[in-house]
C-alpha positions in Angstrom: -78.6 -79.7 -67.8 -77.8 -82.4 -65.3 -75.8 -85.4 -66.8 -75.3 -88.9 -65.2 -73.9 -92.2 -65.6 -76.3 -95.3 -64.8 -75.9 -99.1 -64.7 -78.4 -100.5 -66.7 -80.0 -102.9 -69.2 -81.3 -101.0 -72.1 -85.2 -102.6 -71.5 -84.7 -101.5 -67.9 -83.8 -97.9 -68.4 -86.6 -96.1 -67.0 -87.4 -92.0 -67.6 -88.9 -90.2 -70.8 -87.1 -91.5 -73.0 -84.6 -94.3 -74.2 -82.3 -93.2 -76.8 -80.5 -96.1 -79.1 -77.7 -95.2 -81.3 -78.5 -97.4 -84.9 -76.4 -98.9 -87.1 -76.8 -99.3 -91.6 -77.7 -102.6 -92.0 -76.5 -104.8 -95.2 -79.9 -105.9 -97.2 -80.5 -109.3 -95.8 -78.8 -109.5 -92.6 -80.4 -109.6 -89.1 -77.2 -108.4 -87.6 -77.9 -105.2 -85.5 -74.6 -104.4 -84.3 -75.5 -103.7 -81.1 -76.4 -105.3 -78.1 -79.1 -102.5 -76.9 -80.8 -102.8 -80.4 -80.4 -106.8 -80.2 -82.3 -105.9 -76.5 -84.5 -104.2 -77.9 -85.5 -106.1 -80.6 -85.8 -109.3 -78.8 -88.1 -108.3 -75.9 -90.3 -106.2 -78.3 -91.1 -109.3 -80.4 -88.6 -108.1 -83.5 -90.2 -104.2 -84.1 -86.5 -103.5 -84.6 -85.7 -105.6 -87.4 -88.9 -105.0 -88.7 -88.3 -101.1 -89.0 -85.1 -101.8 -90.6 -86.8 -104.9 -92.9 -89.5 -102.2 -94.0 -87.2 -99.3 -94.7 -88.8 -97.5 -92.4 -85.4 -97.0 -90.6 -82.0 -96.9 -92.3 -79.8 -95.8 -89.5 -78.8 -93.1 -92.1 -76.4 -90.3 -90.1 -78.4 -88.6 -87.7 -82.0 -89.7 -88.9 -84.1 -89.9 -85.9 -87.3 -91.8 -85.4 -88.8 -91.6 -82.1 -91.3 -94.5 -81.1 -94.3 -94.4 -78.4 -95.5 -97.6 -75.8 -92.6 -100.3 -77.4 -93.5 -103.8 -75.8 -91.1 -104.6 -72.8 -89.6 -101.3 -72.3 -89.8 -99.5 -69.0 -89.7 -96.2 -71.0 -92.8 -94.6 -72.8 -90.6 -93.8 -75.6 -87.9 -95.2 -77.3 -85.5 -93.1 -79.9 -83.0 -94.2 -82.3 -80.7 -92.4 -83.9 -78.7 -93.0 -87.1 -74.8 -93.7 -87.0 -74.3 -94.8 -90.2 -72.0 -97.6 -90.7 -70.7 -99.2 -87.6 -67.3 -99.7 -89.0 -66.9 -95.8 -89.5 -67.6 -95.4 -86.2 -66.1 -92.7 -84.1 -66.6 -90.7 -81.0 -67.4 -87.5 -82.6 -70.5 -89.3 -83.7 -71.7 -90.3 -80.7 -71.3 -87.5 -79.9 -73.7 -86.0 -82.5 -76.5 -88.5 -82.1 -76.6 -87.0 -78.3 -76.5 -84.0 -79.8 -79.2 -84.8 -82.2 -81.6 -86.3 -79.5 -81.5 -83.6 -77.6 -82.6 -81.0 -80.3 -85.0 -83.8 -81.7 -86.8 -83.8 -78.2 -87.0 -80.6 -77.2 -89.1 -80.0 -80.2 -91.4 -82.5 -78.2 -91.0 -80.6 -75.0 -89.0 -83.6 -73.8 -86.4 -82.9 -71.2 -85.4 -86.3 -70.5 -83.6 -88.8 -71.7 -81.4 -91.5 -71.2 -78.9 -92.9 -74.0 -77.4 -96.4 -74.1 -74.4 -97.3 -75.0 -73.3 -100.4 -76.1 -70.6 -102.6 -73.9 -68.0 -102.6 -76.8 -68.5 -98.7 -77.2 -68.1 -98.2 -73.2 -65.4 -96.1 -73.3 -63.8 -92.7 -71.9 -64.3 -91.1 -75.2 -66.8 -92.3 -76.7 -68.6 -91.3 -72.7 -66.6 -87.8 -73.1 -68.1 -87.1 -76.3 -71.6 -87.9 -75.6 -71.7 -85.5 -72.7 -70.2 -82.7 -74.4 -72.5 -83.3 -77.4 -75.4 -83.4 -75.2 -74.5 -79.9 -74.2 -73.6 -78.6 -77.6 -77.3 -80.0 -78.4 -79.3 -77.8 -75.5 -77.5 -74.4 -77.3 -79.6 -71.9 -78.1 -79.6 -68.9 -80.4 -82.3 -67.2 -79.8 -81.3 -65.6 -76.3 -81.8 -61.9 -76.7 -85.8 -62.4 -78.0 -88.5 -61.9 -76.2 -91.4 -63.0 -77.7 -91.9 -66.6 -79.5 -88.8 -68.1 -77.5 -88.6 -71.3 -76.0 -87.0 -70.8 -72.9 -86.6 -74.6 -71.9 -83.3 -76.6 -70.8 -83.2 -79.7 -71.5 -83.1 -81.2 -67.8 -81.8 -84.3 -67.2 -79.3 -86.5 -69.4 -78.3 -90.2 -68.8 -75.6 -92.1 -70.1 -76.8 -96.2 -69.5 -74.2 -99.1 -69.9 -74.2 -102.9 -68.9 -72.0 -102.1 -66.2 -68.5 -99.6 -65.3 -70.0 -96.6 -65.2 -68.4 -95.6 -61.7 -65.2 -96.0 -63.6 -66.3 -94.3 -66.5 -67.2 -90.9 -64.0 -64.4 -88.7 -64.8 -64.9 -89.1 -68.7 -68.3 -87.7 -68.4 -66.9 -84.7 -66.0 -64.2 -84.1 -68.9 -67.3 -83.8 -71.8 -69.3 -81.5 -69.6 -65.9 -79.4 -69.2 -65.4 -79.8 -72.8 -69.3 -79.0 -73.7 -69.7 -76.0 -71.4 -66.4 -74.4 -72.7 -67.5 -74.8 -76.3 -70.7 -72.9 -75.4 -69.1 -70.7 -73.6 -67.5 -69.9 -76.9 -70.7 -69.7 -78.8 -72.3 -67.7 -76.8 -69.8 -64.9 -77.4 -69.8 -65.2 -80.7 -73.5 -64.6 -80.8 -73.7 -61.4 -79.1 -73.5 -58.8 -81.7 -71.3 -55.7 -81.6 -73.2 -53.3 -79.8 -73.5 -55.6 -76.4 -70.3 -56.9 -77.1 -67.5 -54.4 -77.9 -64.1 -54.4 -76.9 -64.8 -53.1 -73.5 -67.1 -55.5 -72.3 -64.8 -58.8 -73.8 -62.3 -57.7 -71.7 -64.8 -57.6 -69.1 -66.2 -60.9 -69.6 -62.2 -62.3 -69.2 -61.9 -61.3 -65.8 -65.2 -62.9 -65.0 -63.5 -66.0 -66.3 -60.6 -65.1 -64.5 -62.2 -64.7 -61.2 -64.1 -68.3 -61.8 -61.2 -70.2 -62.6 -57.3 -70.4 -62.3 -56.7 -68.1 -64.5 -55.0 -65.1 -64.5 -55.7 -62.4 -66.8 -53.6 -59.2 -67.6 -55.2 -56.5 -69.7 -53.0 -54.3 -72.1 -54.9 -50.8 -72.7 -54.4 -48.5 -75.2 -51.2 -46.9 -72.9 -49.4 -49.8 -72.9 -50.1 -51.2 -76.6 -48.7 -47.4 -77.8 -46.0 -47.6 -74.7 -44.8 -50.7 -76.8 -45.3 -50.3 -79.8 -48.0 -52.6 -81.3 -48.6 -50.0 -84.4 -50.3 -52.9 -86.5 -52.8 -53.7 -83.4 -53.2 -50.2 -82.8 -53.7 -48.8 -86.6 -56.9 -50.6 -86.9 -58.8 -49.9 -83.8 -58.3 -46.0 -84.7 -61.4 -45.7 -86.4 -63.5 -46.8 -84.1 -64.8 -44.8 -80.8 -63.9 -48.4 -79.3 -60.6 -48.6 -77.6 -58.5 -51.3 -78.3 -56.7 -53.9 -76.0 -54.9 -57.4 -75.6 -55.7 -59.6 -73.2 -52.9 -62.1 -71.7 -54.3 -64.9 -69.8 -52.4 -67.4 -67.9 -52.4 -70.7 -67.0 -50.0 -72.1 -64.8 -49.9 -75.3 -63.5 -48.5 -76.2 -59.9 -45.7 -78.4 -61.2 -45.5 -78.6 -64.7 -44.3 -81.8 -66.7 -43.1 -80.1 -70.1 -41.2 -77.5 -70.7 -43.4 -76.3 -73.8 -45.0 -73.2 -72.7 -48.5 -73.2 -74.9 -49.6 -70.1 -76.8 -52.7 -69.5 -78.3 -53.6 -66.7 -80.0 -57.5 -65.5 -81.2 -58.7 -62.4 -83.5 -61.1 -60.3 -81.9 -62.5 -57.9 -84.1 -66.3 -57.6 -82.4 -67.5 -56.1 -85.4 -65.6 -55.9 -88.7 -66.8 -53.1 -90.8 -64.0 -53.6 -93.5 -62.9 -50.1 -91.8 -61.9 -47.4 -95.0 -62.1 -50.8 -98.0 -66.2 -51.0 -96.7 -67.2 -54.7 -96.7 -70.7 -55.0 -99.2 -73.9 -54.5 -97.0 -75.1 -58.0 -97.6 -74.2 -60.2 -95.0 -72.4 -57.1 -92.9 -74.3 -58.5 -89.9 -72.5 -61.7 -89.4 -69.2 -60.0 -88.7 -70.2 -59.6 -85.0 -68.9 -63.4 -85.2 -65.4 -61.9 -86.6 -63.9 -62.3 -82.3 -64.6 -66.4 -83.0 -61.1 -66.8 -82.9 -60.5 -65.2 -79.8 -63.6 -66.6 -78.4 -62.6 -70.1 -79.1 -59.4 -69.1 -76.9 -61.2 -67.4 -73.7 -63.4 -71.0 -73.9 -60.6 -73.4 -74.0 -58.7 -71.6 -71.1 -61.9 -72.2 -69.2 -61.6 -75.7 -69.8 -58.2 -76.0 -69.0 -58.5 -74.3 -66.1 -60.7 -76.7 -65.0 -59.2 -79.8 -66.5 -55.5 -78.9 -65.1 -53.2 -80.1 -67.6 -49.7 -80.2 -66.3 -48.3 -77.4 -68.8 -47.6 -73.7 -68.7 -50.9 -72.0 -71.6 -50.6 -68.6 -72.0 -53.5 -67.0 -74.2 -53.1 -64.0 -76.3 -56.6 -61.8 -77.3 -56.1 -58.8 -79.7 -59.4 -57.0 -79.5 -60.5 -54.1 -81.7 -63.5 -52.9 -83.6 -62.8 -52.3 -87.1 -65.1 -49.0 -88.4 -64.5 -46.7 -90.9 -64.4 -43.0 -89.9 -62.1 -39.6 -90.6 -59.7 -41.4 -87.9 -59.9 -44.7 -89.6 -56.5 -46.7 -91.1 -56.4 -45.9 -94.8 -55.0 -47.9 -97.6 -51.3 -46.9 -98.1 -50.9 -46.1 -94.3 -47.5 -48.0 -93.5 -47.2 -49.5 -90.1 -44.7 -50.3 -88.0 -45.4 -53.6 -85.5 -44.2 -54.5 -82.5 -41.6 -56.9 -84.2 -40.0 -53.6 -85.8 -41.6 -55.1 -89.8 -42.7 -52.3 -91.3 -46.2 -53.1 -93.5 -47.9 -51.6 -95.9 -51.9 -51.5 -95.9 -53.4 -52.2 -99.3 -56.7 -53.2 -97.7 -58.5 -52.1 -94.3 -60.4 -55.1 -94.5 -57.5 -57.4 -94.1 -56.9 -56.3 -90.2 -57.2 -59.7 -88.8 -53.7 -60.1 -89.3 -52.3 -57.0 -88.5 -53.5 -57.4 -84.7 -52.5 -61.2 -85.0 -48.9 -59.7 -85.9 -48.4 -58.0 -82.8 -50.3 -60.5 -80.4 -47.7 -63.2 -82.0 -44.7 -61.3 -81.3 -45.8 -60.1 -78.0 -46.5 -63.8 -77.4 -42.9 -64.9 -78.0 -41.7 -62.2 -76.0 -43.6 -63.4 -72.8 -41.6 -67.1 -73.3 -44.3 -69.2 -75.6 -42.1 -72.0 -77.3 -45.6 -73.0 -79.3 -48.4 -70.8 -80.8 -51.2 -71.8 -82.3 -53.5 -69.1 -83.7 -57.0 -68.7 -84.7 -58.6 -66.2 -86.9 -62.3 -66.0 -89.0 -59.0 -65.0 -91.3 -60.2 -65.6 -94.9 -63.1 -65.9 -97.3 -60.7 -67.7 -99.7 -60.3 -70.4 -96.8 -64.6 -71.2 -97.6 -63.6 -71.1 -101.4 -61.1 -73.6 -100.8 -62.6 -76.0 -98.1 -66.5 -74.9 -98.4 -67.9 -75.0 -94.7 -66.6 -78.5 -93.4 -62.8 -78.4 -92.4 -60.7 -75.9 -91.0 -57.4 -74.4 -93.0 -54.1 -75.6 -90.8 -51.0 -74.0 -92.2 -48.1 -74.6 -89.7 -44.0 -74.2 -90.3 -43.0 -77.2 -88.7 -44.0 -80.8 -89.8 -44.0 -82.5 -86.4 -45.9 -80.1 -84.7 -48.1 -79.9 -87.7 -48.9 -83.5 -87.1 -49.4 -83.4 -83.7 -52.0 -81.1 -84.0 -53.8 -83.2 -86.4 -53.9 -85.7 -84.0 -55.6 -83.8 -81.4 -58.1 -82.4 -83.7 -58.8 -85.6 -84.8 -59.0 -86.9 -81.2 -61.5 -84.1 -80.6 -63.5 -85.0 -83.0 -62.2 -81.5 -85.3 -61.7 -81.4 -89.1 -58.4 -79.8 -90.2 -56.8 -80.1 -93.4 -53.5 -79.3 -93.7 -52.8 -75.8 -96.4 -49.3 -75.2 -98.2 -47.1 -72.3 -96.8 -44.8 -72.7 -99.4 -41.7 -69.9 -99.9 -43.4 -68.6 -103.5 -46.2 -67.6 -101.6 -44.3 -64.7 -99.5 -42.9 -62.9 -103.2 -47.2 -62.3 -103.4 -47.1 -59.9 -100.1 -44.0 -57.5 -101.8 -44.1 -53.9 -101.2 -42.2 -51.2 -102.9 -42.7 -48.8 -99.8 -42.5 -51.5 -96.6 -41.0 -54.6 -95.3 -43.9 -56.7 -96.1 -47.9 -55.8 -97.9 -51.0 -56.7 -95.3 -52.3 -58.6 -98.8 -50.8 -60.7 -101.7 -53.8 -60.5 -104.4 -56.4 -62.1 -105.6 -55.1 -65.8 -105.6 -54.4 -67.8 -103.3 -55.8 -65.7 -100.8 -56.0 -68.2 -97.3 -52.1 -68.9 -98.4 -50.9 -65.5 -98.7 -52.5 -64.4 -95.3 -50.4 -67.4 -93.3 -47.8 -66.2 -95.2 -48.2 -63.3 -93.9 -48.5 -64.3 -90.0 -45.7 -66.7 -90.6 -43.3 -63.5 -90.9 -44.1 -62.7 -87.4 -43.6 -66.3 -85.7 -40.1 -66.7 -87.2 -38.5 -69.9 -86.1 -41.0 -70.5 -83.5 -42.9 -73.9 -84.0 -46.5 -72.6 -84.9 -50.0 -73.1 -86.3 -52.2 -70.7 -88.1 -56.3 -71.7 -87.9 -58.3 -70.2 -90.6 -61.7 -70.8 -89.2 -63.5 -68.7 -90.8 -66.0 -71.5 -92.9 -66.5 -73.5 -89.9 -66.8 -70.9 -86.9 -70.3 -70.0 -88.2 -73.1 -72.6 -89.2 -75.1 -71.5 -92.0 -77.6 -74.1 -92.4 -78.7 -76.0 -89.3 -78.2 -79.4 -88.4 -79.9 -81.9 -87.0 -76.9 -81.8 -83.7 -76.4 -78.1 -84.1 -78.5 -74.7 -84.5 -77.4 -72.3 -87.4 -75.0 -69.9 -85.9 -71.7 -70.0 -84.1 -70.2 -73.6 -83.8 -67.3 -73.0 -80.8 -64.7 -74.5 -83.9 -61.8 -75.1 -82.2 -62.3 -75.1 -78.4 -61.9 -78.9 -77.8 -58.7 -79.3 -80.5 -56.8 -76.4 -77.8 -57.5 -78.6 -74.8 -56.2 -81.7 -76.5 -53.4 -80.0 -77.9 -52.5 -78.9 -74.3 -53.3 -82.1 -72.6 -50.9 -84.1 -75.0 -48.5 -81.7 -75.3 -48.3 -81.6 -71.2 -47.5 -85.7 -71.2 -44.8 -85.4 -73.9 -42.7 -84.2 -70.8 -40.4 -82.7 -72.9 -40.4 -80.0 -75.8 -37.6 -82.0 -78.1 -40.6 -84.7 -78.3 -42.6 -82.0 -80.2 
């Protein structure tokens, strides 16, 4: 997809299609809220007002309602799109309405479109997040078909304003960054396990490596045993797959912090449950149990490109988890990298066993801040359903500046307890620690757990595993993977690189 910034009058626009974001409405108003819609309205004679008068448009979120031959338009067709109420405005909106256009088009077999956006809304993010979600929008799922596919890409996308847009050139280069990582992201997550085992994610990171300024060092099964990662190691054994950890690094020229950024991502390309056998129903999906680790290889792509003056170092444990007379069995005790002994109680709680060993390997290579993510928990869905993400983090102020750039990125996180009661549910009569606390309280217990291994070290944990798949599709975004994630990493790394200083974190 080609994106671009325009000067330009909303009636002047010209192309396939003029898309205006739409505002609710109170019940007897003629305000609009907009000066494109006010445009719009006034050179067509009032059809605006009339749609809204009529209730045939509400500007509901996302509802679209595409219109052909509008009087004193130089466009054939003119689209708005819902935002709800103006007042709750946000970028991550605009973001979806772009997102929401596209899809609604392509439908049409339209492939161009240009969206206008408002003077008061003119802004690097609001610019940023329309480009990105104008990406997000063109994703596909259906890749690996071959018959009854629609192969089209959505061509061309304009951004329109009254004005500024030469100013406004690098915020659109930052959403493309932004939009192509996240894809990036999906896209691995949608490959199932057979054309994406271990073997070929660590293949697909030196691709990435060789593209960008990254550098990538891959740990094989030698060095993990050379070591000592026995939690990483324990549950790739049943699997014909070998296992690995990538370490990708980004290292900035002359770096303005002395915070050296770690983020760490499970990647199990196909979770079996191993020996404790996950029910068959729904098996299938766990080709999206790397997400974690794919939302990690995206985001170094995009700060890579974006340059963030900050040392990120990326940590991938990658394994396949499968049951077999080799397999990790339940009462196997492990010893991990960080010398904790654990006891298994359940092969199908290996997400954090691998995490265990990246996190301390990631404090050994120098990280002063690690930020994990993990398709960790069911009990994280129970708790949340499929609309924010779990945070659980040890250290308030870090805590909070990570809920900022998740809410700059347009990223729902809720913050989870890690209180101290939580670790007396992981005791083991034979080890230093139990890979899981019980029934309650599961998406708890497992930070818990990961908490042992990141000590004093100011950290997140990110249980993603309701939001890194989409069950039901929206009108912005196909059912399948979502890229949850990608964009809060960058923002994290980009503020974190202007606090100059880790004793601001």
């Amino acid at each position: 997809m080609k994106l671009e910034l325009i000067d330009s009058k909303a009636a002047e626009v010209q192309g396939a299609v003029l898309v205006l974001p739409a505002f609710e409405v109170k019940p007897g108003s003629n305000d609009l809220y907009s000066g494109g819609l006010d445009e719009v309205d006034r050179v067509s004679g009032g059809l605006v007002c009339e749609l809204y008068r009529t209730g045939e448009f509400k500007a509901k979120p996302m509802e679209v309602l595409l219109l052909h031959r509008v009087y004193g338009l130089r466009t054939p067709r003119l689209m708005l799109v819902g935002c709800g109420d103006r007042e709750k405005l946000n970028p991550s909106t605009l973001g979806k309405v772009a997102a929401a256009a596209v899809r609604a088009l392509k439908q049409k077999s339209l492939m161009d479109a240009t969206l206008y956006l408002d003077p008061l809304l003119a802004n690097e993010a609001n610019v940023a997040e329309i480009a990105g979600g104008a990406l997000t929008g063109d994703f596909e799922v259906h890749s690996l078909k071959t018959q009854d596919k629609d192969d089209k890409i959505f061509a061309l996308f304009r951004v329109a304003m009254d004005g500024g847009a030469a100013l406004l050139q690098g915020a659109l280069q930052k959403g493309q960054i932004l939009g192509e990582a996240q894809n990036y992201s999906r896209n691995l997550s949608n490959l199932p396990g057979n054309l994406l085992p271990p073997r070929e994610l660590v293949e697909r990171a030196k691709v990435l490596a060789r593209e960008t300024a990254v550098q990538v060092d891959v740990l094989y099964r030698s060095r993990l045993e050379e070591l000592g990662m026995g939690a990483l190691l324990a549950v790739a054994q049943g699997s014909e797959e070998p296992p690995f950890l990538l370490h990708m690094v980004y290292d900035p020229d002359a770096p303005t912090s002395s915070v050296h950024l770690g983020l760490v991502g499970k990647a199990v390309t196909f979770d079996s449950g191993g020996i404790s056998i996950k029910p068959a129903d729904g098996m299938e999906k766990m080709k999206y149990d790397m997400s974690g680790g794919a939302a990690v290889m995206g985001a170094m792509q995009a700060i890579a490109a974006l340059r963030p003056s900050i040392r990120v170092s990326a940590f991938v444990p990658i394994v396949e988890n499968m049951p077999s007379g080799k397999a990790m069995r339940p009462g196997d005790i492990l010893k991990s990298l960080s010398g904790k002994t654990i006891e298994v109680l359940n092969t199908d709680a290996e997400g954090r066993l691998i995490l265990a060993d990246a996190i301390t390997y990631a404090k050994q290579q120098g990280c002063t801040h690690l930020v994990d993510a993990a398709t960790l928990t069911g009990a994280i869905a129970v708790a949340l359903g499929f609309e924010h993400v779990g945070l659980f983090c040890n250290q308030p102020a870090f805590c909070a500046q990570i809920q900022e750039a998740a809410k700059a990125a347009g990223e729902r996180f809720w913050p989870m307890p890690l209180d101290a009661e939580y670790k007396e549910y992981l005791k083991s009569d034979f080890a230093d620690i139990a890979n899981i606390g019980g029934r309650w309280g599961g998406a708890c217990t497992a930070a818990k757990f990961l908490e042992e291994f990141a000590g004093d070290t100011p950290w997140a944990h990110l249980d993603i595993a309701g939001t890194a798949w989409l069950e039901t599709a929206k009108p912005y975004m196909p059912k399948g993977p979502t890229g949850v994630a990608v964009k809060t990493f960058v923002e994290l790394a980009v503020r974190l690189a202007s606090a100059h200083s880790a004793a601001t974190v």
